[in-house]
MARNUBA-162194 format. One record per residue: x, y negated, z of N, C-alpha, C in turn; residue in one letter. Coordinates in steps of 0.2 Angstrom, whole numbers, plus 2048, in hexadecimal, padded with zeros to 3 digits. Layout:
BEGIN
node n_east X | n_north Y | n_up Z | ca_east X | ca_north Y | ca_up Z | c_east X | c_north Y | c_up Z | residu A
...
END
This chain:
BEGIN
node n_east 9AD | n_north F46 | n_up 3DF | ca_east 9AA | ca_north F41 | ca_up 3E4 | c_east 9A3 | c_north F41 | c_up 3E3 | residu X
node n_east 99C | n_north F42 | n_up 3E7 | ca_east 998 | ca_north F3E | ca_up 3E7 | c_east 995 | c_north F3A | c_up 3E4 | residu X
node n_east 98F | n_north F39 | n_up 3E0 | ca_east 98E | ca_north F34 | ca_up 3DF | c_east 98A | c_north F2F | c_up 3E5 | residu X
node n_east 98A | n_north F28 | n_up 3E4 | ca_east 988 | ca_north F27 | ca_up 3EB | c_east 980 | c_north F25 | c_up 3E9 | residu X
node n_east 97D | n_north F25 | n_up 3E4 | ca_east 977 | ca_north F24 | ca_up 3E3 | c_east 972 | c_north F2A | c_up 3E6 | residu X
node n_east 973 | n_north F2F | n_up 3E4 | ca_east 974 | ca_north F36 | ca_up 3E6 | c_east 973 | c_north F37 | c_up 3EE | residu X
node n_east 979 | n_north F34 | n_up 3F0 | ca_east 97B | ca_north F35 | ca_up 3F8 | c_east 974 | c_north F31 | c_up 3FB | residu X
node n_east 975 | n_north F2B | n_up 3FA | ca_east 970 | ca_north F26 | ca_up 3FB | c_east 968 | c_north F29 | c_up 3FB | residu X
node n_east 966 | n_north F2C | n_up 3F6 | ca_east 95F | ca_north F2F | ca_up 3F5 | c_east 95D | c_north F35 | c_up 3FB | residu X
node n_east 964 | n_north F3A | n_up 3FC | ca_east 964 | ca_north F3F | ca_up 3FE | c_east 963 | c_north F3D | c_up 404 | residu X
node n_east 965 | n_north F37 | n_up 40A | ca_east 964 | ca_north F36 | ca_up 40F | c_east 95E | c_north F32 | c_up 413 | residu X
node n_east 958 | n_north F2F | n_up 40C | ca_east 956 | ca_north F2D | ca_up 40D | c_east 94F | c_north F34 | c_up 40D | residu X
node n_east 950 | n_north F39 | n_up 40A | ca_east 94C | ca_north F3D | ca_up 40B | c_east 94C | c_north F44 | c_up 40F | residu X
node n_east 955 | n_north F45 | n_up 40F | ca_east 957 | ca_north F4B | ca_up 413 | c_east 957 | c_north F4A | c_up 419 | residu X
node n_east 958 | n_north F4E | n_up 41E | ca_east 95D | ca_north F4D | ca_up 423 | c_east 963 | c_north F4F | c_up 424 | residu X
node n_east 968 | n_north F4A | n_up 425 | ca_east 96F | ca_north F4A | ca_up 426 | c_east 972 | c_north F4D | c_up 42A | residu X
node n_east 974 | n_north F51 | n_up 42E | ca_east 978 | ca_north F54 | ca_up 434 | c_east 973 | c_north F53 | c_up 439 | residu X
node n_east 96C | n_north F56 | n_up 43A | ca_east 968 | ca_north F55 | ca_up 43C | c_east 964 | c_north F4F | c_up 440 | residu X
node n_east 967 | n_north F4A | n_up 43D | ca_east 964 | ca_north F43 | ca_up 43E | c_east 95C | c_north F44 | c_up 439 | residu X
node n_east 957 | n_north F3F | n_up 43C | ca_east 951 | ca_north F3E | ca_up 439 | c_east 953 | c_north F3A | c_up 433 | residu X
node n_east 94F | n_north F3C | n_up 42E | ca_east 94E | ca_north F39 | ca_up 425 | c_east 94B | c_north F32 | c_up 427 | residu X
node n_east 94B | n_north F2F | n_up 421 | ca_east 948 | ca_north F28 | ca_up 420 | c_east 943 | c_north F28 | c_up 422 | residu X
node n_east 93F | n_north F2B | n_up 41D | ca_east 937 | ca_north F2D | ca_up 41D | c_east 933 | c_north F31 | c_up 422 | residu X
node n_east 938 | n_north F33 | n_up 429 | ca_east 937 | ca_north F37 | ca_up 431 | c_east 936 | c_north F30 | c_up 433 | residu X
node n_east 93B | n_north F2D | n_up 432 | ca_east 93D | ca_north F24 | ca_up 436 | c_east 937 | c_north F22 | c_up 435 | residu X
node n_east 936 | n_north F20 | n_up 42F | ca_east 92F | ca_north F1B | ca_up 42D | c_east 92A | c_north F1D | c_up 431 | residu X
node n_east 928 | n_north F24 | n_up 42E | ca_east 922 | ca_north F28 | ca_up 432 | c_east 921 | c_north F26 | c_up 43A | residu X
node n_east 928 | n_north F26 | n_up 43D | ca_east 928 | ca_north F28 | ca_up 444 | c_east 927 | c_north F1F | c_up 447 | residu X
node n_east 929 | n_north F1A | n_up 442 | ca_east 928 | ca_north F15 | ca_up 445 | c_east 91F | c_north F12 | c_up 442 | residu X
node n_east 91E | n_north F15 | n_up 43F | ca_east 919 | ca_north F11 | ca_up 43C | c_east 911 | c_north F14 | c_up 442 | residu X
node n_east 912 | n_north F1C | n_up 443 | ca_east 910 | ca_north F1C | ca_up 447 | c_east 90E | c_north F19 | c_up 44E | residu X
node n_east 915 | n_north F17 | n_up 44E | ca_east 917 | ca_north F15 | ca_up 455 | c_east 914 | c_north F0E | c_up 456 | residu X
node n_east 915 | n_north F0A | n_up 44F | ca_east 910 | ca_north F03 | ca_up 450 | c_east 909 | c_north F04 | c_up 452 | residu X
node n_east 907 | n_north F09 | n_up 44D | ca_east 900 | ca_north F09 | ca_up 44C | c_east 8FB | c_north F0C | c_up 454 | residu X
node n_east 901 | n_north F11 | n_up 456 | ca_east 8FE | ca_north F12 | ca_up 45E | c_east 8FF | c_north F0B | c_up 463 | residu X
node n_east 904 | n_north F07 | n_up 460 | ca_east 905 | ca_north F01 | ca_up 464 | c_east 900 | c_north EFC | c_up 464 | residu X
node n_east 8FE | n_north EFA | n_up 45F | ca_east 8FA | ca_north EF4 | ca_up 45A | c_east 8F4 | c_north EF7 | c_up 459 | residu X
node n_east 8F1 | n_north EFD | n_up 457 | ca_east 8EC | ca_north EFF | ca_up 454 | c_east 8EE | c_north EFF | c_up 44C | residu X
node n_east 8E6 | n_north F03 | n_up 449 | ca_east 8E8 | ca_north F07 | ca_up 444 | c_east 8E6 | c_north EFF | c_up 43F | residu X
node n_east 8E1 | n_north EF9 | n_up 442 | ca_east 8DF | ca_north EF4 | ca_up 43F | c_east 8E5 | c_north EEE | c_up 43F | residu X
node n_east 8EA | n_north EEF | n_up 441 | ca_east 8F0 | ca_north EEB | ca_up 442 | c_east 8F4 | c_north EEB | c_up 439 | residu X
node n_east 8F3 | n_north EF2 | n_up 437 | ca_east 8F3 | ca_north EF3 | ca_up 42F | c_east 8F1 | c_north EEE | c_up 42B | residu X
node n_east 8E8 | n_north EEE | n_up 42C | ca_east 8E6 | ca_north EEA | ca_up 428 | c_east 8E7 | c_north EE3 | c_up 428 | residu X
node n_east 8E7 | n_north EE1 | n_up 431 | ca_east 8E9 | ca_north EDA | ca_up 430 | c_east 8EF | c_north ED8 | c_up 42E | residu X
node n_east 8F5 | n_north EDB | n_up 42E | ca_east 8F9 | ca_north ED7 | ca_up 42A | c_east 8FA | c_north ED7 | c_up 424 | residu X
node n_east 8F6 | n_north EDD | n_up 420 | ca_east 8F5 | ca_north EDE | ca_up 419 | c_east 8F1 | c_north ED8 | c_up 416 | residu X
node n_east 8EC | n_north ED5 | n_up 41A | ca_east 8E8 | ca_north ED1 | ca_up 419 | c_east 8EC | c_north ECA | c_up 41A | residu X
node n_east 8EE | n_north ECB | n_up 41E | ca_east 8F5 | ca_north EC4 | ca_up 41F | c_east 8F8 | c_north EC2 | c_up 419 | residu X
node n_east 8FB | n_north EC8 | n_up 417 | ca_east 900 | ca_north ECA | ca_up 410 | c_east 8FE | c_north EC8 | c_up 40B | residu X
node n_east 8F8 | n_north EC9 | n_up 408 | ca_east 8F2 | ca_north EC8 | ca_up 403 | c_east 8F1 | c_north EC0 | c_up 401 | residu X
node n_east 8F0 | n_north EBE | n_up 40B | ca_east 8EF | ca_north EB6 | ca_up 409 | c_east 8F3 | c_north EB2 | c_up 407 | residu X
node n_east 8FA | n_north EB4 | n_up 40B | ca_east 902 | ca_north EB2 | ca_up 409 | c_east 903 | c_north EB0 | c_up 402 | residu X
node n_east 902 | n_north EB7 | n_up 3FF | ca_east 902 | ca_north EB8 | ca_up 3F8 | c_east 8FF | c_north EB5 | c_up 3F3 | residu X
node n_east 8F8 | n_north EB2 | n_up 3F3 | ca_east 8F6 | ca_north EAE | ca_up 3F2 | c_east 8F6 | c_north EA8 | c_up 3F1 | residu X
node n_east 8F6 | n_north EA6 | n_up 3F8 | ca_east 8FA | ca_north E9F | ca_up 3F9 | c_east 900 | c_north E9F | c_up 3F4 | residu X
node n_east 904 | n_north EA3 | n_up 3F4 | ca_east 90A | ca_north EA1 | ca_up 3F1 | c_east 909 | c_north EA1 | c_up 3E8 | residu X
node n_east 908 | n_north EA5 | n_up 3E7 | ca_east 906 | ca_north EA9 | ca_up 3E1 | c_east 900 | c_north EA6 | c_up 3DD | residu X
node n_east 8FA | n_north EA6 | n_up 3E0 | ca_east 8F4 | ca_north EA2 | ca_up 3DC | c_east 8EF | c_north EA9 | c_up 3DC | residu X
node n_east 8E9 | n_north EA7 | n_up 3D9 | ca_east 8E5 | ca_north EAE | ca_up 3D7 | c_east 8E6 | c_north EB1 | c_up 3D2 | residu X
node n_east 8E9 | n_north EAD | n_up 3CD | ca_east 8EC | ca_north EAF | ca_up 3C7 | c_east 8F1 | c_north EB4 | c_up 3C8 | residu X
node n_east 8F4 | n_north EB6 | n_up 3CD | ca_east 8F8 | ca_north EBA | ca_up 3CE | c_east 8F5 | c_north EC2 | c_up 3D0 | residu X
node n_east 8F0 | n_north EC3 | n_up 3D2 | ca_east 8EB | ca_north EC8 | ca_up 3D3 | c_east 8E8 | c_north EC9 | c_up 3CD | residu X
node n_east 8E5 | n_north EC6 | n_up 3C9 | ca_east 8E2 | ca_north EC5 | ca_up 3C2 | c_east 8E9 | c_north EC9 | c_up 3BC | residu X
node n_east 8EE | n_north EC7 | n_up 3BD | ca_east 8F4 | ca_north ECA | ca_up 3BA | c_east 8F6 | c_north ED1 | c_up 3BE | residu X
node n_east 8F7 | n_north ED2 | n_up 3C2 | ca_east 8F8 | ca_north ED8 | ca_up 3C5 | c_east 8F4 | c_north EDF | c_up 3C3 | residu X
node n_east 8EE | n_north EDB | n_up 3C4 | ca_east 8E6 | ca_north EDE | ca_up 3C3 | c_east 8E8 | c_north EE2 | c_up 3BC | residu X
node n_east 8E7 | n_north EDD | n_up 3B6 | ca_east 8E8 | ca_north EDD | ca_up 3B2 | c_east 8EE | c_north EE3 | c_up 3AD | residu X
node n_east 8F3 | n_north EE3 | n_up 3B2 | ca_east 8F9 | ca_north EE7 | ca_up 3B0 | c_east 8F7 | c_north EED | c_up 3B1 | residu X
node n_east 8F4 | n_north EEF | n_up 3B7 | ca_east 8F3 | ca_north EF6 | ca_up 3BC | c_east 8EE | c_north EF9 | c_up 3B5 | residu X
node n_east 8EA | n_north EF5 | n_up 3B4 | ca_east 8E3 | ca_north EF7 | ca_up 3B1 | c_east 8E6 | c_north EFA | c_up 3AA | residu X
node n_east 8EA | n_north EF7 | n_up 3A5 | ca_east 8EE | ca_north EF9 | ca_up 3A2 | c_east 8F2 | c_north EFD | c_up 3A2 | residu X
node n_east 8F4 | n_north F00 | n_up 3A7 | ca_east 8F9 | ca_north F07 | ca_up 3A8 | c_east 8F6 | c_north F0E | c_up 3A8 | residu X
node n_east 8EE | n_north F0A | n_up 3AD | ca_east 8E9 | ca_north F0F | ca_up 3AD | c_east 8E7 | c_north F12 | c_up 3A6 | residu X
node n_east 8E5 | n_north F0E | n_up 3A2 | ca_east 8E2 | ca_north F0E | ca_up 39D | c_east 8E6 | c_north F12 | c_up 396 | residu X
node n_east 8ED | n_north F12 | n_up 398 | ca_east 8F4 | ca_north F12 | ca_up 393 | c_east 8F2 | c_north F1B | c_up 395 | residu X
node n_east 8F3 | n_north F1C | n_up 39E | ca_east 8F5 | ca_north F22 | ca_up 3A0 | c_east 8F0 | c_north F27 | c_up 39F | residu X
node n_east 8E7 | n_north F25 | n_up 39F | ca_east 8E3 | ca_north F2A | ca_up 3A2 | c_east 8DC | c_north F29 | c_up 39B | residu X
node n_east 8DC | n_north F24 | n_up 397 | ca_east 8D9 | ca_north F21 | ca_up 391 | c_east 8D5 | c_north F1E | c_up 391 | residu X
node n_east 8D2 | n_north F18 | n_up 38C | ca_east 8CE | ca_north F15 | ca_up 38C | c_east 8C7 | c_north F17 | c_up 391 | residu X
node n_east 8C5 | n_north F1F | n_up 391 | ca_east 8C0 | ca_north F20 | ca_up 393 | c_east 8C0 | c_north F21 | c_up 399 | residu X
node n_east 8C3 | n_north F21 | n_up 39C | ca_east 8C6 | ca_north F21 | ca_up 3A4 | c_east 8BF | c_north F1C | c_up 3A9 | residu X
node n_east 8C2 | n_north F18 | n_up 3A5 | ca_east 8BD | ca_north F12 | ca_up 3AB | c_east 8B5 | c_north F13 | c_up 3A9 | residu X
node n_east 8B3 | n_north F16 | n_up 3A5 | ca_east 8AD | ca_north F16 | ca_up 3A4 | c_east 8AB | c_north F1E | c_up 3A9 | residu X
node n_east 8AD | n_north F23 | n_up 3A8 | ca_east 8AE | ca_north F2A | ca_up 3AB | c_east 8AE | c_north F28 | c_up 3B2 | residu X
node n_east 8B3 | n_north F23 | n_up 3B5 | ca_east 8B5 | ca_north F23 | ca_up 3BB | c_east 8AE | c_north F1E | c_up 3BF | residu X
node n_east 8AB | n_north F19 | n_up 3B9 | ca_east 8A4 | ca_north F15 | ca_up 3BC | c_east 89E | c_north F17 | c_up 3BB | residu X
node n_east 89F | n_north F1E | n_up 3B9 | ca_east 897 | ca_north F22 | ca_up 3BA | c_east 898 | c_north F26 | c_up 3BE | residu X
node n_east 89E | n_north F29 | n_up 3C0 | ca_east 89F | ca_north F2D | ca_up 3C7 | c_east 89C | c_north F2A | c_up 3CD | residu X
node n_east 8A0 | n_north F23 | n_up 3CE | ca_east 89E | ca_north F1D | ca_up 3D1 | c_east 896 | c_north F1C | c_up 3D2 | residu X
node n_east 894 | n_north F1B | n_up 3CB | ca_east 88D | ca_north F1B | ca_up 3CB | c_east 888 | c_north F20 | c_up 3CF | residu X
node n_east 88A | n_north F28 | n_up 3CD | ca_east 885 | ca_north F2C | ca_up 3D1 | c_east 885 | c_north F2C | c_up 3D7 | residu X
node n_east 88E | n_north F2C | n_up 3DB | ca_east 88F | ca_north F2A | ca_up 3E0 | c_east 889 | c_north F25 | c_up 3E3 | residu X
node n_east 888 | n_north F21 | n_up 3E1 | ca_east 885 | ca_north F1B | ca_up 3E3 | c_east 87C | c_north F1E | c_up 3E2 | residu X
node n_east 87B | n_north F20 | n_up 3DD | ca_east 875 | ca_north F24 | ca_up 3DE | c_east 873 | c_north F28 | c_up 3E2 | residu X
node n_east 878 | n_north F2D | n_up 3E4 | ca_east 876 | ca_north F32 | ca_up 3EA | c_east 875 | c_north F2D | c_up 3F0 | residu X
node n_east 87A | n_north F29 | n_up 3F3 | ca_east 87B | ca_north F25 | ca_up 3F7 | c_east 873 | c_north F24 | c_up 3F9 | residu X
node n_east 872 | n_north F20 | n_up 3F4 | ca_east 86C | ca_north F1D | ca_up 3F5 | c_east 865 | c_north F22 | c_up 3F6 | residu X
node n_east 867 | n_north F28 | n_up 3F3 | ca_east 861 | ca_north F2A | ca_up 3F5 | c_east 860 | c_north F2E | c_up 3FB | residu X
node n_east 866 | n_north F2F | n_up 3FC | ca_east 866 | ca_north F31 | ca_up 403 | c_east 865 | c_north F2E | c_up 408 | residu X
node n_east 866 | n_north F26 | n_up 406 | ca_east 863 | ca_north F21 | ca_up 40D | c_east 85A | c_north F22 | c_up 40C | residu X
node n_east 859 | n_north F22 | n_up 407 | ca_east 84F | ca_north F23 | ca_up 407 | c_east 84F | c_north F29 | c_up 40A | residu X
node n_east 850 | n_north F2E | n_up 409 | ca_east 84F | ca_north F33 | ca_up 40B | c_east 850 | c_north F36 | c_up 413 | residu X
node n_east 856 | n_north F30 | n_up 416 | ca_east 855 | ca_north F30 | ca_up 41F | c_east 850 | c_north F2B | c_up 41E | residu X
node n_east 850 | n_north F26 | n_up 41D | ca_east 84C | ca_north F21 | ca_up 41F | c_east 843 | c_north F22 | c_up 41F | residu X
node n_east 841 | n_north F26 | n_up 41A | ca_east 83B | ca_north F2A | ca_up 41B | c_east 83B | c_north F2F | c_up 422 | residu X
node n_east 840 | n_north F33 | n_up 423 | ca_east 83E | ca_north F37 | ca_up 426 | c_east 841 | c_north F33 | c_up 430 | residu X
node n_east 842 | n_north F2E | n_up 42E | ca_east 842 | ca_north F2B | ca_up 433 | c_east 83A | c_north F27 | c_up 435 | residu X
node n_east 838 | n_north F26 | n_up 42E | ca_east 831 | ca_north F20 | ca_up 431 | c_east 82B | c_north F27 | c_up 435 | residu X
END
């Protein structure tokens, strides 16, 4: 017999007697909103969800989440991750910038 964990997994990713997968469904409905609603209908209720969460929850819940991720990161990729990843950031933001002087002269 089947395990039904198994069975469970394999219909959430396969297709079953050529019925659409789980991950077909979702896909085909989420589009389906997003053509209904627009693509910003996402954000607003993401942003909805966020305040909800808050309300419920406080800031200190954010601050502890924060917290945990930063710690996973940190366990998974090393201490020196966040520094490597904010001078990436950093020259990013250099070029940025000099490419705005750079149209902006050739604009005056």
């Amino acid at each position: 017999m089947a395990d039904p964990k198994q069975a469970e997994v394999k219909t959430r990713t396969e297709k079953v007697d050529g019925e659409m997968s789980v991950r077909e469904a979702g896909k085909k409905g989420g589009d389906t909103v997003r053509d209904r609603y627009g693509s910003g209908f996402y954000e607003e209720i993401g942003r909805k969800g966020g305040q909800a969460t808050r309300e419920r929850h406080g800031a200190e819940f954010y601050e502890a989440i924060g917290q945990k991720g930063g710690k996973v990161v940190k366990e998974k990729y090393g201490p020196n991750f966040y520094e490597q990843i904010g001078h990436k950031g950093g020259q990013k933001v250099k070029k940025l910038i000099a490419e705005a002087k750079k149209n902006a002269q050739g604009e005056s």
